[in-house]
DORO-383085 format. One line per 4 residues: their letters; for each residue x, y, z of N, C-alpha, C. Coordinates in nm, 3 decimals. Example, Ala and Ser with C-alpha at 12.3 -4.5 7.8 and 13.67 -1.06 7.14 Angstrom:
<vexlums>
as) 1.319/-0.569/0.780/1.230/-0.450/0.780/1.320/-0.330/0.780 | 1.285/-0.225/0.708/1.367/-0.106/0.714/1.290/0.003/0.787;
</vexlums>
This chain:
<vexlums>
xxxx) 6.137/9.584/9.868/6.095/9.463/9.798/6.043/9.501/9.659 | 6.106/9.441/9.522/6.079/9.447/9.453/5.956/9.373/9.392 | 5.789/9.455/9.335/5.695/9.348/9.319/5.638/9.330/9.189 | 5.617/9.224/9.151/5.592/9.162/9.036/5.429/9.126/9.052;
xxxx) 5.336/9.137/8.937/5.217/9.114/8.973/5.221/8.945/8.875 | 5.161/8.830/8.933/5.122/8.724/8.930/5.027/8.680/8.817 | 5.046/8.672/8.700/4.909/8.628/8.612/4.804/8.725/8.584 | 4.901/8.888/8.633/4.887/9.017/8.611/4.792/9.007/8.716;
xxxx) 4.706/9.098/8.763/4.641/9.167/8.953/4.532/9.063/8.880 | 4.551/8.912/8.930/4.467/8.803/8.968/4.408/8.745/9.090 | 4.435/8.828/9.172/4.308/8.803/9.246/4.172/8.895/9.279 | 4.171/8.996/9.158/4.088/9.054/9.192/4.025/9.046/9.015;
xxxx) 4.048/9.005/8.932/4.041/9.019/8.766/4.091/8.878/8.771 | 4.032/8.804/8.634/4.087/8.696/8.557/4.177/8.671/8.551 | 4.304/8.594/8.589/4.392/8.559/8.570/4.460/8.581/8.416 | 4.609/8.611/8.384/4.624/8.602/8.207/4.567/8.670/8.128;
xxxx) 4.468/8.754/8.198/4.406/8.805/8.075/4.358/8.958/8.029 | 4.377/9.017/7.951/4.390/9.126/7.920/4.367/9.247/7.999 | 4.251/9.194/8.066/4.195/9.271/8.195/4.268/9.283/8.283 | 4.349/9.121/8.337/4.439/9.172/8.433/4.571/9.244/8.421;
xxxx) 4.619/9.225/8.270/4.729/9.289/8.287/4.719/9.421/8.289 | 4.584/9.504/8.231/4.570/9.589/8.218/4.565/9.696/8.366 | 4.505/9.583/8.431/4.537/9.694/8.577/4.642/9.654/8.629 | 4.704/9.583/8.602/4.822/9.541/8.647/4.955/9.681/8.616;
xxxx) 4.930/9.699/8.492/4.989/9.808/8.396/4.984/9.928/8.459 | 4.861/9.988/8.471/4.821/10.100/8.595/4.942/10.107/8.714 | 4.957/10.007/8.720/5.013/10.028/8.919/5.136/10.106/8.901 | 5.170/10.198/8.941/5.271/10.316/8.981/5.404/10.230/9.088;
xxxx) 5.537/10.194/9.022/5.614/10.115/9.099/5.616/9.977/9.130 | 5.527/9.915/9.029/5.562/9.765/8.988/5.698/9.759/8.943 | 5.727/9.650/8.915/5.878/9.591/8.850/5.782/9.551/8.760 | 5.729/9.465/8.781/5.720/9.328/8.621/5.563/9.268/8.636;
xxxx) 5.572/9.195/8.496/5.479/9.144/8.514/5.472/8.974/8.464 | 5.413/8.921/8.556/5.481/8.743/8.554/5.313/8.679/8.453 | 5.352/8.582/8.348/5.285/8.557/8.261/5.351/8.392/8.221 | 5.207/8.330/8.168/5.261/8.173/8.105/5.215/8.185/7.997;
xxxx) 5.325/8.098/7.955/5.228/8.102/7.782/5.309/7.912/7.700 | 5.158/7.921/7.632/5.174/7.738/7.586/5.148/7.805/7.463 | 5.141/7.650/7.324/5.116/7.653/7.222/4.992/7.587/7.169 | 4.944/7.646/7.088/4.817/7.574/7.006/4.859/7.485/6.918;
xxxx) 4.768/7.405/6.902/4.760/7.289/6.817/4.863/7.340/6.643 | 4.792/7.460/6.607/4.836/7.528/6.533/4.982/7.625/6.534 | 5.058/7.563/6.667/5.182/7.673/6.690/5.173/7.817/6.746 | 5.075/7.853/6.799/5.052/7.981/6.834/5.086/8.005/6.979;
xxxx) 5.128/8.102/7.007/5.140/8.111/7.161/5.040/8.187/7.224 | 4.990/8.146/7.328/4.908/8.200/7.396/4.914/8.174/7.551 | 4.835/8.278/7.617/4.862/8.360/7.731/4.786/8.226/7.829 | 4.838/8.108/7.917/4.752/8.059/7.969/4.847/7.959/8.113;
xxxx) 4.773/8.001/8.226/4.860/7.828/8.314/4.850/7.715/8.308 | 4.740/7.682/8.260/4.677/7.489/8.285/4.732/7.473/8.167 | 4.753/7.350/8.150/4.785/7.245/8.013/4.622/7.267/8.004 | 4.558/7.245/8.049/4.391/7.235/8.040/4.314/7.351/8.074;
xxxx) 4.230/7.372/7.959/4.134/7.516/7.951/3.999/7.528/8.087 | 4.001/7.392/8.089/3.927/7.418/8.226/3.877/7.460/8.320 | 3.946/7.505/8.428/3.925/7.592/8.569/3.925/7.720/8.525 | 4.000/7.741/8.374/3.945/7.923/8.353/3.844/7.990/8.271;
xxxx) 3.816/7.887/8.206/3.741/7.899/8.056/3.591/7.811/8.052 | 3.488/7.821/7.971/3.415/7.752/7.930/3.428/7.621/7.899 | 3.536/7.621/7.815/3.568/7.494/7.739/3.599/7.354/7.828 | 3.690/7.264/7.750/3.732/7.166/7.799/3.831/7.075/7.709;
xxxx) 3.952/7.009/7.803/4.032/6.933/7.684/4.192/7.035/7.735 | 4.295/7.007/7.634/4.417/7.053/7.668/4.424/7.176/7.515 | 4.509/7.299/7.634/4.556/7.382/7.541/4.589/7.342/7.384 | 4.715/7.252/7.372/4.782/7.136/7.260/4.636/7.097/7.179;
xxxx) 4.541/7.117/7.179/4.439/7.033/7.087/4.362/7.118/7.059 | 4.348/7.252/7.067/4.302/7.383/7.012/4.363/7.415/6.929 | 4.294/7.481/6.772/4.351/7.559/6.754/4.359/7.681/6.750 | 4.421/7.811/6.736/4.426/7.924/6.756/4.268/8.014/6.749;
xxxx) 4.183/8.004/6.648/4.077/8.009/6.647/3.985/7.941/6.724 | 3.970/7.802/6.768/3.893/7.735/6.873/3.935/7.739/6.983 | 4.046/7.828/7.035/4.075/7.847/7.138/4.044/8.024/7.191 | 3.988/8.068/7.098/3.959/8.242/7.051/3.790/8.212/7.117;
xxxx) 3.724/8.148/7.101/3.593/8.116/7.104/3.553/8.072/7.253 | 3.632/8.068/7.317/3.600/8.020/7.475/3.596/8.150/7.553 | 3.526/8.150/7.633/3.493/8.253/7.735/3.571/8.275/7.892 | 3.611/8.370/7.927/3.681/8.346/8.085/3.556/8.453/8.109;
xxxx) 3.505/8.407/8.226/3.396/8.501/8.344/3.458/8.605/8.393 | 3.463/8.719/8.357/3.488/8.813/8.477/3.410/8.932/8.549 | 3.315/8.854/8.579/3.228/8.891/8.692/3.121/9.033/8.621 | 3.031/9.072/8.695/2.931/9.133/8.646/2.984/9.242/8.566;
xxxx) 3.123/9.319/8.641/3.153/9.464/8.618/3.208/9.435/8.514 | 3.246/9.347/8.403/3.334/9.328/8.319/3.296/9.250/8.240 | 3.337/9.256/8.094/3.264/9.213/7.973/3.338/9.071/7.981 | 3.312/8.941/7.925/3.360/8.845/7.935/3.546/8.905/7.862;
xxxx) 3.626/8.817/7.940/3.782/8.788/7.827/3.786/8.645/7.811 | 3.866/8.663/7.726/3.936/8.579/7.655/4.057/8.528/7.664 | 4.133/8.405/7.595/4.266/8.367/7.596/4.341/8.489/7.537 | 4.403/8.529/7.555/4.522/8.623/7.434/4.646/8.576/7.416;
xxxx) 4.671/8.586/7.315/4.749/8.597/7.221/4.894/8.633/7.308 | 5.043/8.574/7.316/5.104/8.646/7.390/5.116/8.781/7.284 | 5.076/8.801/7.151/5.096/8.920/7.055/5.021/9.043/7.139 | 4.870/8.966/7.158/4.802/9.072/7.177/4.868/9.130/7.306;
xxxx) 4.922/9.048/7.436/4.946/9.111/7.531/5.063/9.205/7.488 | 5.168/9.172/7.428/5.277/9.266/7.389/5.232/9.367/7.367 | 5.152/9.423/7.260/5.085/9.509/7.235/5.003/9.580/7.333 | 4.928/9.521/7.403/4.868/9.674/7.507/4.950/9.703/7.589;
xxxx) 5.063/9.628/7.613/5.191/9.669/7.751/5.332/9.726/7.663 | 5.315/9.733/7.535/5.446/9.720/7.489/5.461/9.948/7.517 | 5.375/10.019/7.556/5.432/10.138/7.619/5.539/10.142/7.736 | 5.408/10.077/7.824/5.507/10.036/7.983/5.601/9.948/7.920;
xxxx) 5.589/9.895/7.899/5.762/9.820/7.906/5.884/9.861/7.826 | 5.832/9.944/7.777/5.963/10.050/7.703/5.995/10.140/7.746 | 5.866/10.168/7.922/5.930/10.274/7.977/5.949/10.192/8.099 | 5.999/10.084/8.085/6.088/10.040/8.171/6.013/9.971/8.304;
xxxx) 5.895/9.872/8.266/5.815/9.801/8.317/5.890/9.617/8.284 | 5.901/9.552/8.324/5.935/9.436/8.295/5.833/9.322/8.309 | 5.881/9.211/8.196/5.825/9.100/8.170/5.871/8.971/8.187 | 5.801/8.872/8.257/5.829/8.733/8.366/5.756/8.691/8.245;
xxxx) 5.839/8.603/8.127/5.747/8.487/8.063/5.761/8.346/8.111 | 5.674/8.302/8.142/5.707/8.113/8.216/5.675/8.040/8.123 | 5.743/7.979/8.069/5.719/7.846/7.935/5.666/7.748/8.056 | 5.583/7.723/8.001/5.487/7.640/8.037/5.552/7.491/7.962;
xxxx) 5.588/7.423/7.995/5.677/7.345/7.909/5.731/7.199/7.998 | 5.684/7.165/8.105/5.721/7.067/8.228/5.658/6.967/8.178 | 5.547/6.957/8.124/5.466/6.805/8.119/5.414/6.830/7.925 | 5.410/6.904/7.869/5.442/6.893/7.723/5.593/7.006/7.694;
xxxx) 5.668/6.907/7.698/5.789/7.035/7.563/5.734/7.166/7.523 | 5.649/7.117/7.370/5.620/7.184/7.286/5.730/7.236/7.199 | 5.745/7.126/7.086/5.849/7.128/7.015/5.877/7.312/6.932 | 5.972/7.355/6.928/5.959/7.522/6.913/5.903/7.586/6.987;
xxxx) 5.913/7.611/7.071/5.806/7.735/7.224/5.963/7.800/7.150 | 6.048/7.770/7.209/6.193/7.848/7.247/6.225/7.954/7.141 | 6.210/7.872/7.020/6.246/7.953/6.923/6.098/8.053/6.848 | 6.035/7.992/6.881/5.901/8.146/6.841/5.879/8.218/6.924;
xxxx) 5.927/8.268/7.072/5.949/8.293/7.143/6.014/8.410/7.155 | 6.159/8.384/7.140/6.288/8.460/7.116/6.272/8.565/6.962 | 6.179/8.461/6.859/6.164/8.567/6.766/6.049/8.673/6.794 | 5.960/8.592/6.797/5.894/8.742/6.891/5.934/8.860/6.960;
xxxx) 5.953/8.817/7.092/6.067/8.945/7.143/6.148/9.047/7.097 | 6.259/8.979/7.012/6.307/9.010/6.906/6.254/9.100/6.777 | 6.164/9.099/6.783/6.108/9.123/6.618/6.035/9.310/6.717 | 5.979/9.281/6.843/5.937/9.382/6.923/6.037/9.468/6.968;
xxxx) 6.170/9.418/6.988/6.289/9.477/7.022/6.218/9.507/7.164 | 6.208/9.366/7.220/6.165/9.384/7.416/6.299/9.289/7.441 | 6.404/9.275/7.411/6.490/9.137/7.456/6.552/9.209/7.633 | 6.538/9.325/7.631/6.596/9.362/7.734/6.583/9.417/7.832;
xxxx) 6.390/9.371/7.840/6.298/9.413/7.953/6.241/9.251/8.002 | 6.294/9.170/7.908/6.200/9.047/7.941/6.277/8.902/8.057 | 6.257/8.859/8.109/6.262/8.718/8.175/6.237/8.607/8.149 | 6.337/8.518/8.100/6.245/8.371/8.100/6.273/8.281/8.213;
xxxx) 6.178/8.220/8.198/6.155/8.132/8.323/6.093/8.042/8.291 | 6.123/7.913/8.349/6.093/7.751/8.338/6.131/7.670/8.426 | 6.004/7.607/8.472/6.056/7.455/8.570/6.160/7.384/8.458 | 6.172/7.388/8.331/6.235/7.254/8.271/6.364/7.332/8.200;
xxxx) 6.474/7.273/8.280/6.620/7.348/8.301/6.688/7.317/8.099 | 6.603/7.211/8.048/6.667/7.201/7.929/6.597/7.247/7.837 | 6.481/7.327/7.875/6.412/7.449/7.787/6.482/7.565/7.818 | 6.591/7.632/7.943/6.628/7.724/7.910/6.773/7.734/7.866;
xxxx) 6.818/7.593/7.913/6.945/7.573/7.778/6.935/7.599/7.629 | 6.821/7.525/7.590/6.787/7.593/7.433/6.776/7.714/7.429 | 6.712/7.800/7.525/6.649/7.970/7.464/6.797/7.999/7.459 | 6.863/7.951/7.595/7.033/8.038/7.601/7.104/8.037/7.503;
xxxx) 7.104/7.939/7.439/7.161/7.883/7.284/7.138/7.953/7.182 | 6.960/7.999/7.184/6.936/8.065/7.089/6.969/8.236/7.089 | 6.962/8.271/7.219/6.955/8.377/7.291/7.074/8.427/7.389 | 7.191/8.393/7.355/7.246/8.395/7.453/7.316/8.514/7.555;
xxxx) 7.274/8.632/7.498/7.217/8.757/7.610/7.077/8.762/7.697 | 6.994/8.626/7.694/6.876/8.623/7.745/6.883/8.593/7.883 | 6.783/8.696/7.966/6.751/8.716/8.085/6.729/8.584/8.163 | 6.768/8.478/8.250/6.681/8.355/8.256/6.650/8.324/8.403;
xxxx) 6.534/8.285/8.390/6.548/8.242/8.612/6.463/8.103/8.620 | 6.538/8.039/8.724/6.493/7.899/8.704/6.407/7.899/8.804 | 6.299/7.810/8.825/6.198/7.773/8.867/6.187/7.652/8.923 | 6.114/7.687/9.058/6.091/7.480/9.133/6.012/7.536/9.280;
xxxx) 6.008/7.444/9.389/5.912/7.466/9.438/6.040/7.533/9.584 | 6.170/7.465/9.547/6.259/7.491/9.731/6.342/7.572/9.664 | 6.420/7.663/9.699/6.526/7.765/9.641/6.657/7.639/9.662 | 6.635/7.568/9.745/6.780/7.456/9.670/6.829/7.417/9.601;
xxxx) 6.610/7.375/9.501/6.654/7.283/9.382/6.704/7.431/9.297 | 6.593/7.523/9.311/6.655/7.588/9.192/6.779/7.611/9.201 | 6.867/7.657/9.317/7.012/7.660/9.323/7.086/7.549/9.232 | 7.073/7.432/9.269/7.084/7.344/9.226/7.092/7.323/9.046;
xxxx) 6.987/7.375/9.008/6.949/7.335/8.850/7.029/7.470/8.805 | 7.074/7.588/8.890/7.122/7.701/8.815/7.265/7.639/8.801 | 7.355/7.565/8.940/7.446/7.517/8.919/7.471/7.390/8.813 | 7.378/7.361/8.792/7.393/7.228/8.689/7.444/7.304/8.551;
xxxx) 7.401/7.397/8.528/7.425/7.447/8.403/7.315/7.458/8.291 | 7.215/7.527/8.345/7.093/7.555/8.271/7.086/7.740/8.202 | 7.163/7.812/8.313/7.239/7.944/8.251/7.132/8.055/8.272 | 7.037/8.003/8.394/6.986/8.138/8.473/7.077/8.177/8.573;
xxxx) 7.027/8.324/8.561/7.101/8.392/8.702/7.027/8.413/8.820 | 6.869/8.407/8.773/6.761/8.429/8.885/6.742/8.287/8.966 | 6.634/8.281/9.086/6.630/8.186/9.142/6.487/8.241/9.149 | 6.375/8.131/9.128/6.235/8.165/9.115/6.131/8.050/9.199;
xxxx) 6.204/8.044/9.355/6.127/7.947/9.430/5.958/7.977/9.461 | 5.911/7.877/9.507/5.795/7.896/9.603/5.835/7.997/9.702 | 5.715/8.097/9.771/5.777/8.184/9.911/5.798/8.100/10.009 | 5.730/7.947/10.047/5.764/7.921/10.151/5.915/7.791/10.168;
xxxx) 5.956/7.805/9.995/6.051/7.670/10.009/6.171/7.770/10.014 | 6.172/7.855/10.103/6.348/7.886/10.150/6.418/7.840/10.231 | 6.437/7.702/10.158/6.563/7.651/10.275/6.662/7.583/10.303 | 6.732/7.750/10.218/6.931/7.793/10.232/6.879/7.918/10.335;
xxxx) 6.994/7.927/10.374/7.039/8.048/10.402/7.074/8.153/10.340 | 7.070/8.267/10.415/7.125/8.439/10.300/7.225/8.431/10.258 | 7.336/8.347/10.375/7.460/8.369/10.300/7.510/8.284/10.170 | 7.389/8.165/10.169/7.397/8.044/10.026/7.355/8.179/9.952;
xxxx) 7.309/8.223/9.961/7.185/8.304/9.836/7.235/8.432/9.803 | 7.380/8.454/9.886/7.429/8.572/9.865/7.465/8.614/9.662 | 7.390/8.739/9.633/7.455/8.790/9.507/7.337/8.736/9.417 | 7.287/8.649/9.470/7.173/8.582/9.351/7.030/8.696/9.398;
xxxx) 6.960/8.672/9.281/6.833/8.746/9.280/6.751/8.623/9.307 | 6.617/8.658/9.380/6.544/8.549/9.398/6.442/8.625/9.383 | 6.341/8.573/9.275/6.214/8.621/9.285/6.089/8.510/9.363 | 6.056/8.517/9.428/5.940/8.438/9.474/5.820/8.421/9.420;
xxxx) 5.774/8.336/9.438/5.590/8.313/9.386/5.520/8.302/9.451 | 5.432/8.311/9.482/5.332/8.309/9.559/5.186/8.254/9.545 | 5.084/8.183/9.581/4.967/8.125/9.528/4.885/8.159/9.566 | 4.825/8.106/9.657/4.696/8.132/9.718/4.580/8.181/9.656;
xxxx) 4.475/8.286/9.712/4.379/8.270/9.613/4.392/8.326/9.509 | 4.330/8.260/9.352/4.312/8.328/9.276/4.141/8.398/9.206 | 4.159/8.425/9.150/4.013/8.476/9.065/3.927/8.379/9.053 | 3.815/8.359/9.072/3.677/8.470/9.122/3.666/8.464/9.264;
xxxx) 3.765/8.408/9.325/3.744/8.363/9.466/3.750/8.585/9.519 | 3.732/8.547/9.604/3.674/8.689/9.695/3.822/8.738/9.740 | 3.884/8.895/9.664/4.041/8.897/9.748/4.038/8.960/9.904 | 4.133/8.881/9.972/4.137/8.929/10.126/4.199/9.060/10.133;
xxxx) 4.267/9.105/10.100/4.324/9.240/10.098/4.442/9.242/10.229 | 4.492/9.133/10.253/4.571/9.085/10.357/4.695/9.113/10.321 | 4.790/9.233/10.411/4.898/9.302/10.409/5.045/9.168/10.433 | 5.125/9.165/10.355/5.202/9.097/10.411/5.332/9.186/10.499;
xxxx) 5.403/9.111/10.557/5.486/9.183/10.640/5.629/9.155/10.559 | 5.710/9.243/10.486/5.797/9.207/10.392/5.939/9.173/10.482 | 5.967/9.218/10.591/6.059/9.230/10.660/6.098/9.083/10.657 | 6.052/9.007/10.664/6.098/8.831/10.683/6.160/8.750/10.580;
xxxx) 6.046/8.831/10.514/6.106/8.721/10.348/6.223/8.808/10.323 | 6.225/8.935/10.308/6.373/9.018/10.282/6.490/8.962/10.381 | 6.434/8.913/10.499/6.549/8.844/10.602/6.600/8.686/10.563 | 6.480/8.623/10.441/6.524/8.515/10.418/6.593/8.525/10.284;
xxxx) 6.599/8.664/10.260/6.708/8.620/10.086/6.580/8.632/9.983 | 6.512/8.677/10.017/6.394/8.699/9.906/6.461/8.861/9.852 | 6.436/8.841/9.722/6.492/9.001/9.680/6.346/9.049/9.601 | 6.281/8.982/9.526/6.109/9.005/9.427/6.015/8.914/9.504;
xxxx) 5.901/8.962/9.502/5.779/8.882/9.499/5.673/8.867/9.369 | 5.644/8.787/9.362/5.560/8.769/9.278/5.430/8.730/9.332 | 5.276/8.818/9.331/5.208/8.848/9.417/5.100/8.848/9.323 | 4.946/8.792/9.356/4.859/8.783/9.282/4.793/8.946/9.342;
xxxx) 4.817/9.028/9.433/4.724/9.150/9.472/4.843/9.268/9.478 | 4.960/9.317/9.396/4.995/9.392/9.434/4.953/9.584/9.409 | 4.798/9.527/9.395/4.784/9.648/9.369/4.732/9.740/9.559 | 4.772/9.657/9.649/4.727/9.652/9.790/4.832/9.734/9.866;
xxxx) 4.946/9.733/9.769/5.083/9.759/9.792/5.124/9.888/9.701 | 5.048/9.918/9.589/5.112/10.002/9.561/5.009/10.126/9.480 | 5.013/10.224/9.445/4.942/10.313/9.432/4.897/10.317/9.270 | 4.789/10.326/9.201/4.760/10.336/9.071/4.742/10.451/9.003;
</vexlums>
């Protein structure tokens, strides 16, 4: 089983945030690392899941109404052992991972993009990458099948995996013609069969708890999901799994 760490090792560190990717980075035999990123008021991209700063941050209100600087100024808690973080920058994250991923660590970006667009994500995006020369370690991924028609357009050697909650729909939205090759269900919405799913990659997601909640350290048994056509996980603890 190929494993992907979740909002980088979030259930034990802040979700998104520098901290987590940073031990995330550590882990010896990861694949990737799965990340969202929205825009500021000001066009900036930054490292975050909620449309709303909320449940992670001090603040309050929607990502979209910050700007890059008033969104620099909010605090994420991470617990006694650790100095407060912050939102970052998807720049800044490039930058402390851009070693590992040139030695062949990979990157899950999720446009955050289902309930605001965000007119240009696609194309500041692609130039980024681009400008880092990462186009061929990275992933995109999106619930919204006509955000990755545009990147494909713009990008059209770009990595893409579609996103939803049952591996049907995503089947479904890959056959519509959105121009991923991945399939990026929920773990528990598998339900095709191996032989529907034959040749496709499926990375899974996974939820449950995240940060500051207390991590269980609860082993999963991979044998099942590999029996259901799962080929990646995407896992908020895989550091439980693999050696640092």
């Amino acid at each position: 089983m190929r494993l992907w760490a979740h909002r980088g090792c979030s259930q034990r560190y802040p979700e998104n945030t520098l901290l987590a990717f940073e031990k995330a980075a550590s882990l010896q035999g990861l694949t990737g690392i799965e990340l969202d990123i929205q825009l500021t008021r000001d066009g900036e991209l930054v490292v975050l899941h909620d449309e709303r700063v909320d449940r992670t941050t001090n603040g309050m209100g929607f990502v979209r109404d910050y700007s890059l600087t008033e969104i620099k100024s909010l605090k994420i808690d991470a617990g006694n052992a650790y100095p407060n973080q912050f939102i970052p920058t998807l720049t800044e994250v490039l930058e402390l991972l851009e070693a590992r991923l040139k030695a062949g660590l990979k990157l899950n970006i999720e446009l955050k993009n289902s309930v605001y667009p965000y007119d240009g994500m696609e194309e500041k995006l692609v130039a980024l990458i681009h400008s880092r020369e990462l186009q061929n370690i990275v992933v995109y991924s999106s619930f919204n099948a006509k955000s990755l028609v545009k990147l494909k357009a713009i990008d059209p050697k770009a990595e893409l995996g579609i996103l939803d909650t049952k591996v049907s729909d995503c089947l479904t939205k890959l056959k519509d013609g959105c121009g991923a090759l991945a399939l990026h269900p929920f773990w528990r919405g598998m339900d095709l069969t191996t032989a529907e799913l034959s040749g496709y990659t499926v990375r899974a997601w996974m939820s449950g708890h995240l940060y500051p909640e207390k991590p269980t350290g609860t082993r999963l048994d991979f044998a099942p999901l590999e029996a259901q056509g799962i080929t990646d996980l995407i896992l908020n603890e895989p550091e439980v799994y693999l050696d640092t």
